[in-house]
Structure formats: C-alpha cells, structure tokens
C-alpha positions in Angstrom: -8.7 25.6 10.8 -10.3 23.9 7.9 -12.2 20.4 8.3 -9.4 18.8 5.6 -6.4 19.9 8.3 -8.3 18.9 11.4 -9.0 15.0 9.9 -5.5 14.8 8.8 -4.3 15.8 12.3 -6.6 13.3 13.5 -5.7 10.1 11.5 -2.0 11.0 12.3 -2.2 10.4 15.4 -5.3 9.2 16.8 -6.7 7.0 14.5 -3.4 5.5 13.8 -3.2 4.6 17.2 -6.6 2.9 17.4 -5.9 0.9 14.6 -2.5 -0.2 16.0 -4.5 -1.5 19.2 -7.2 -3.2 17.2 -4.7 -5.3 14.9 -2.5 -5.9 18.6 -6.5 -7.2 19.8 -7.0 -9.2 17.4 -3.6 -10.9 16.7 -4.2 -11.7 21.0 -7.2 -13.0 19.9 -5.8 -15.2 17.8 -3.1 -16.6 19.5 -4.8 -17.4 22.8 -4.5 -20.3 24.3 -8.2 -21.9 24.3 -8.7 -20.8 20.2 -7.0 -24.2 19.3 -9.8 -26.3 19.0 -11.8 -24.2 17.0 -9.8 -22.6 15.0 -9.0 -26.7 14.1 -13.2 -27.3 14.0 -13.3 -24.2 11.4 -10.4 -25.5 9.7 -11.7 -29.1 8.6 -15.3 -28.2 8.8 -15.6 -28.2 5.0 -14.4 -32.2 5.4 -16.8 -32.8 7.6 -19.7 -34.6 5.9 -17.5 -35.8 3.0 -18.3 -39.3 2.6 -17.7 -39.6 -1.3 -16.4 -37.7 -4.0 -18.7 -35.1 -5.8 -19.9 -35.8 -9.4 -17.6 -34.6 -12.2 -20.1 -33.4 -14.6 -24.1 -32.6 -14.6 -24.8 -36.0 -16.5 -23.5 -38.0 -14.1 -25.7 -36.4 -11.2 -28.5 -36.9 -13.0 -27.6 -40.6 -13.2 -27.2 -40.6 -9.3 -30.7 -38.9 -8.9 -32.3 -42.0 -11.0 -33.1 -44.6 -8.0 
C-alpha cells in the first residue's frame, strides 16, 4: 500500500472525524454559559481608554506634543 493511499484513507475517516469534534469543542466553548462577560470585556476593550478622539493628521499631533 503506498504512503499517498494510506493518508487518504486516513483523512477520510479519521481526521475528518477529529476535526468534526474540535469545531463541536470549540463552538461549546463558545457558547457556555460563564464566557459572557468576557467575551463582552474583549469586545469593548478597544473603547476602553478612549477619552478623546485621535488626531486627524501628523501636524496636528505635533501641535498636541508642544506643552
């Protein structure tokens, strides 16, 4: 039996089984019930020191840098 035929044999059933398990893991994962508040932390995180709008161009953050 050639290494090619052996692989394919493999990933048909196998592999294709422990992939189906992993995506079924992590869609649990997911949905479980204590993920809420973080998946809500990781969501506005980006917002979370945002206290004024950023500069629109290079010369006017070299005008902010000035004291």
């Amino acid at each position: 039996m050639e290494t090619y035929t052996q692989l394919r044999a493999f990933a048909d059933s196998w592999a294709v089984l422990a992939l189906m398990l992993f995506f079924l893991g992590m869609i649990a994962f997911l949905f479980r019930p204590g993920g809420r508040r973080r998946h809500e932390d990781a969501a506005t995180s980006i917002f979370r020191h945002d206290d004024r709008p950023a500069p629109a161009t290079a010369a006017e953050q070299s005008r902010e840098a000035r004291p």
